[in-house]
N, C-alpha and C positions, 0 to 999 in steps of 0.2 A: 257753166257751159263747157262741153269737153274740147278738146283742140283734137281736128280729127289731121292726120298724117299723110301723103302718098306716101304708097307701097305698104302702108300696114294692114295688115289681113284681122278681119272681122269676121266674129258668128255672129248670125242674126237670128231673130227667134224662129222663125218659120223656114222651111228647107225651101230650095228653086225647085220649080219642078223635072229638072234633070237630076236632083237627089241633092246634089252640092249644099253644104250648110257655110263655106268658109269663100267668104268674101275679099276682093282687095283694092282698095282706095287705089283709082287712076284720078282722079283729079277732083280739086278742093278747093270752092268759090260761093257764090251763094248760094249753089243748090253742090251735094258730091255723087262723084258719078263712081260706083264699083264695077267688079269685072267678076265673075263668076269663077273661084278657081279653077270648078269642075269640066266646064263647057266652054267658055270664054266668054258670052254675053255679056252686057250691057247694060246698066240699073243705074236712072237719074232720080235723087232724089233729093228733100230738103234736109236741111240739119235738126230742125224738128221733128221729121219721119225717123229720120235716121236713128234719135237721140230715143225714141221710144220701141224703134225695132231691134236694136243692138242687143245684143247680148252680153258679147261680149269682147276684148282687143286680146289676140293670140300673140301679135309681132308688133312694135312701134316700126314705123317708115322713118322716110326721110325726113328731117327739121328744115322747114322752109321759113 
């Protein structure tokens, strides 16, 4: 199971469709919620989505 971060920036396999590929953990509970770096929206998802969508971790965040 990976231990996911706030504030660490992820790529995810598939781009937003404002183009953006580089994602960033705003908050981390039983489902995490990212933020679009490109746009700023808003993407709630589970740690199972997540853990198959990821690509891959560019930055580690904060150690909570």
């Amino acid at each position: 199971m990976m231990n996911y971060e706030v504030n660490a920036i992820l790529t995810l396999k598939k781009q937003h469709p404002c183009g953006g590929v580089q994602w960033k953990i705003a908050r981390v509970g039983a489902d995490i919620k990212l933020q679009c770096t490109t746009c700023g929206k808003y993407l709630n998802m589970t740690r199972d989505e997540l853990k198959k969508r990821a690509k891959s971790t560019l930055t580690q965040g904060e150690n909570l």
